[in-house]
Phi, psi and omega in degrees: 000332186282329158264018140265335154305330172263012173276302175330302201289358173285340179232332126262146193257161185032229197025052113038271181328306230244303174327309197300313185298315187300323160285347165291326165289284189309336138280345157281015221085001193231198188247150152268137181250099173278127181232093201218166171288176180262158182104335164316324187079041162307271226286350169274348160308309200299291199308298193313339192271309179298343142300343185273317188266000190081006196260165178274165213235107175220140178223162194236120175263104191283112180252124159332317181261021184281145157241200211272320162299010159272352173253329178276321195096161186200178202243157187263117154273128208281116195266035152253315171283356187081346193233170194271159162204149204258139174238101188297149196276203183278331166005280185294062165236187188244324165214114191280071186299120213236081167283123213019112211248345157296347195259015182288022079136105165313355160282321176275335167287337178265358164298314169284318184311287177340291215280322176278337176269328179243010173044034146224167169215132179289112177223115176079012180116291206288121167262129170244091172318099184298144169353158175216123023256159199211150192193117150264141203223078174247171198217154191215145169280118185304318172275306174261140170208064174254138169083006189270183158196124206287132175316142175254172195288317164341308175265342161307300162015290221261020178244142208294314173225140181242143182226144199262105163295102200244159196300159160281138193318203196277307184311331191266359158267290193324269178342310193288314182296334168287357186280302205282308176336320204247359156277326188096354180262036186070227195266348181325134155282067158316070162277017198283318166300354178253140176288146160268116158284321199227168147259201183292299188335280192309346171289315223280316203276006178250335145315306218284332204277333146320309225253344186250353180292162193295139166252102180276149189307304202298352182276316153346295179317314202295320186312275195326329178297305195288339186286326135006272167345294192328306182303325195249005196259164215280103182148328193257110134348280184209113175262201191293183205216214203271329181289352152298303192257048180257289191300327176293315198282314180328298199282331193259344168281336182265356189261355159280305169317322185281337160280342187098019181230181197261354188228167211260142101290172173301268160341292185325314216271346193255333169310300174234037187277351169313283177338314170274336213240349187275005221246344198251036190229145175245101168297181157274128165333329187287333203276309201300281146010310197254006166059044160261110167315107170322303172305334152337270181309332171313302168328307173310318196263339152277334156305320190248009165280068212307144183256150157348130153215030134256000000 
């Protein structure tokens, strides 16, 4: 994990932080929701990481007028051979950029919600399964949401983590601008400096062996107290719900893997339980009025939730 993060960082610099989540989606198994401004260096993340495993890289820039079969495939007749032949979507790749994913038409979002809960897609009848390890990575904008449409709660759901992409510090623009600056290629999303370290086969055998580190029951627990909390605390609406705290123990194994170890801590679960958890919470109008944040309140709310101390 330590030299893919330092493969990454050769094409992208810094934001430490936005990385560590993004590998943590992709050993558990689950999906990323990226909620950043344009300009950040999302789709160049995506492509660097998937340059370290060998794996394939396909992004879809999401339109109001995309339809679902521009993503799933469909099927083409072919009039020389006489027969249908399928022409597969972008789908079938190993990390998928889902680009504004918002601005899309709930019939084409919910063509990704298949693919992503059931790592297959249905065409014509025919369940066709995608690659393994397979990550969809989508992504939205904060600022204009004139022509969107908003994820309904159901399909946030159904992303493992959500990560807040915010501008880079002074120093880490500095540093990126003498990086692209000094290849010389503009603005090209240059992943070429980064090694394949792993293939797919060895990402898929690094899930299974994350999905097997020990979980003690009392850590376990700690996770349910807090999502728990969620429900009941003063400012949430609604909070998360049992596919919430499925996903925190999903997201702390891997963030224990990534540390080097074979067992669950406390820390972990506090570490990234924001990340899962800010994107599956409904505020009260009043907190919204008062431009108070779910990461406010989680922070809060991981304060008074007591934690393990064997």
């Amino acid at each position: 994990m330590a030299r893919l993060r330092r493969e990454i960082g050769k094409a992208f610099v810094g934001q430490g932080a936005v990385v560590d989540q993004l590998l943590v989606a992709l050993l558990a198994g689950g999906h990323a929701l990226f909620e950043g401004v344009p300009g950040v260096g999302k789709t160049l993340l995506v492509r660097a990481l998937a340059k370290t495993f060998s794996g394939r890289f396909s992004r879809v820039q999401f339109t109001p007028d995309l339809m679902p079969s521009d993503i799933t495939g469909h099927l083409i007749y072919d009039m020389k051979q006489e027969r249908f032949r399928l022409h597969r979507g972008p789908v079938f790749t190993h990390l998928l950029l889902a680009d504004e994913v918002n601005r899309a038409p709930a019939k084409t979002q919910s063509a990704l919600l298949e693919v992503m809960q059931e790592r297959q897609v249905s065409i014509e009848g025919r369940a066709l399964p995608v690659p393994s390890p397979f990550m969809a990575v989508a992504t939205q904008n904060p600022i204009e949401q004139e022509g969107t449409y908003p994820l309904p709660e159901a399909q946030l759901d159904r992303f493992l983590l959500k990560v807040l992409v915010d501008y880079p510090p002074e120093d880490e623009e500095a540093a990126l601008v003498r990086l692209i600056a000094g290849r010389g290629s503009g603005e090209t999303l240059d992943v070429s400096v980064v090694e394949e370290i792993l293939d797919p086969e060895r990402m898929t055998g690094l899930q299974r062996i994350c999905a097997m580190l020990r979980l003690d029951p009392v850590v376990a627990g700690y996770a349910v107290r807090i999502v728990r909390a969620t429900r009941r605390w003063a400012g949430i609406r609604y909070g998360a719900g049992p596919r919430g705290a499925l996903a925190l123990v999903r997201a702390r194994r891997a963030t224990a893997l990534m540390a080097g170890r074979t067992f669950v801590l406390p820390d972990d679960v506090k570490q990234i339980a924001v990340a899962v958890l800010r994107h599956r919470l409904v505020l009260e109008p009043e907190l919204e009025l008062e431009l108070r944040s779910a990461d406010e309140v989680l922070y809060e709310l991981l304060e008074h939730v007591e934690a393990p101390r064997n």
